[in-house]
C-alpha positions, 0 to 999 in steps of 0.5 A: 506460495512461491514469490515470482521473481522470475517475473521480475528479474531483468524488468523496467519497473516504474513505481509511483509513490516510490518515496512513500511506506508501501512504495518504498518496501515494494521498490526494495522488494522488486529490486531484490528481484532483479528488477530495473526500478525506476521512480515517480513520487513527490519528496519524502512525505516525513522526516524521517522516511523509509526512503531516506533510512533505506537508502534508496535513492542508490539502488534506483534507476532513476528517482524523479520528483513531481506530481503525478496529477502533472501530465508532462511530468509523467509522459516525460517519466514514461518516456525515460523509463519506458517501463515494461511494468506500472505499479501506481501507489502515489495517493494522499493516503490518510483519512483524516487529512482527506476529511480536512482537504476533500478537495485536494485528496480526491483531485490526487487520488482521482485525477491522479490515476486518470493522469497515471492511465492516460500515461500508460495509455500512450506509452506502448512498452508497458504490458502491465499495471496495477493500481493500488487503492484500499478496503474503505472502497467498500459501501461499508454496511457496519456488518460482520462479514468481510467484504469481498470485491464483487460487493458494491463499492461505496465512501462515505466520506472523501478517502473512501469514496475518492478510492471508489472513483480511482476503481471505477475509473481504472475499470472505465479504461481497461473496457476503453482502451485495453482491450485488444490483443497485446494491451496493457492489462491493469488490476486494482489491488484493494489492502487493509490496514498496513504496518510495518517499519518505515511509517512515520505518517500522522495519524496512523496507529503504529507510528503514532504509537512508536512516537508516543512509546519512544518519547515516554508518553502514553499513546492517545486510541480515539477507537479501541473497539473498531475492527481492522484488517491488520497485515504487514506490509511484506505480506502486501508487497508479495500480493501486488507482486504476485498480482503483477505476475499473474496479468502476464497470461491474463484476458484483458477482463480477467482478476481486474480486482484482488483483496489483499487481507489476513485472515479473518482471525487476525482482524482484530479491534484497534485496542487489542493490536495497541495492547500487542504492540505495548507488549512487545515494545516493553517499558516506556509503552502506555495508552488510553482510551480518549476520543479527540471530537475528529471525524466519524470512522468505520467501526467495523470492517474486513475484507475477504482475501480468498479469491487471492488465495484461490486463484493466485495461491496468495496467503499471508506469511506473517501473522499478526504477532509476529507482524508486531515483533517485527515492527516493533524490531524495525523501529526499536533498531532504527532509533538506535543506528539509522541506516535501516537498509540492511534490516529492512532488505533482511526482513524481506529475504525472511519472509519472500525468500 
């Protein structure tokens, strides 16, 4: 696989989300790249962020506030930006708070991408979008083999099936409004379960982990056994760059949705990853098995990523274990000095180099 910097070198580039954990790794990647990346997310989701850590406000070209369901807001951003490119990775992206908040997650994740397309509709610079969603799109069936994205969307519950809707809906638009010779070409990107450094949400293995590893206290797993697609985030940036990439000679029905996932050997329960990751952080790592009466939560699920690998010669660069071995260095490092821009852009040359 050969990452296409090219492709990017000397680009406008608007992220949406770009204060978040994917969205703060792709803007540092395609900054490398050479691209011009302009921002549009809300404040820093935690304290601490990759944001503030990374330092990114510096190599910015322009880092707006607001909320992308706010559509002043955004054609205002469009108009400044007037990017060439759209990467729209601005969501509530946690599964238990949509079970908490249905309401507000789907009116973010669903509105939001009608916002973000009805922006890109009426801006006529941008040649190309991709939206990000997730692989609980999926109409989970509980069974072995991986899912793949001519299979039925589904959600059974309110993350899920708000990410369905945003596929749905970028599909409506693209047969819509993109058609003709010329238009914006848009694809939706459906990842796994992402870790890396820079996570700090709630409710997440890997930082709910590191809290517990760095504070001496054992990590609570609510479902050792439920089955993953695990994959870093490097390895989820390089697929949405490549699939930015590839709409440059794309028909306007062509690759309109790509799974970005390992490989199926590596899609392994949660207690099998918690294990790992205790490993290779070393003392003060310890966990248990304890249900907290939360929300019911897919107990199988994987995702086939081969039409990627086929069509776009995308395959993931880091394995599993030395996806821990990294996190765990990322976050081990940023306990001990802070400043993680130096890191985070060494681990990207290492690995999209």
């Amino acid at each position: 696989m050969t990452m296409p910097y090219e492709t990017w070198r000397g680009r406008r580039v608007l992220v949406t989300g770009h204060t978040g954990f994917i969205g703060g790794w792709l803007s540092l990647a395609l900054i490398r790249a050479g691209a011009q990346v302009h921002g549009f997310a809300l404040a820093p989701p935690t304290e601490p962020s990759l944001f503030a850590c990374g330092r990114l406000s510096e190599l910015l070209a322009s880092d707006e506030r607001g909320d992308i369901r706010d559509a002043r807001a955004l054609a205002a951003v469009m108009r400044g930006a007037a990017p060439d490119a759209v990467f729209h990775l601005a969501a509530q992206p946690l599964v238990r708070r949509a079970w908490a908040e249905p309401a507000d997650t789907i009116d973010v994740n669903v509105m939001g991408t009608v916002r973000v397309l009805d922006a890109i509709r009426a801006c006529p610079s941008v040649d190309r979008a991709v939206i990000m969603t997730t692989d609980k799109v999926y109409a989970n069936r509980e069974w072995v083999w991986p899912y793949r994205e001519a299979d039925r969307l589904g959600g059974s519950e309110p993350y899920g099936a708000g990410k369905a809707a945003a596929e749905l809906i970028t599909g409506a638009f693209r047969s819509s409004y993109f058609t003709a010779a010329g238009a914006c070409r848009i694809a939706t990107v459906r990842a796994g379960n992402v870790i890396g450094g820079g996570d700090w949400a709630a409710d997440r293995l890997v930082p709910d982990a590191v809290r517990a590893f760095s504070a001496g206290t054992a990590l609570v797993v609510r479902r050792p056994a439920a089955v993953r697609p695990w994959q870093h985030v490097i390895d989820v940036v390089s697929g949405l760059l490549l699939v930015g990439a590839s709409l440059e000679t794309a028909a306007p029905d062509d690759g309109c949705c790509w799974n970005i996932a390992p490989p199926l050997d590596e899609q392994v329960p949660v207690g099998d990853l918690v294990a790992a990751l205790a490993r290779h952080w070393g003392e003060g790592a310890a966990w248990r098995n304890e249900g907290d009466g939360g929300p019911e939560e897919a107990g199988l699920l994987r995702l086939d990523a081969s039409k990627a690998k086929t069509e776009l010669g995308w395959t993931p660069r880091v394995d599993l274990a030395t996806s821990l071995a990294m996190t765990g260095a990322w976050y081990r490092a940023f306990y001990e000095r802070r400043d993680m821009r130096d890191i985070s852009c060494a681990q990207i040359e290492e690995i999209l180099a």
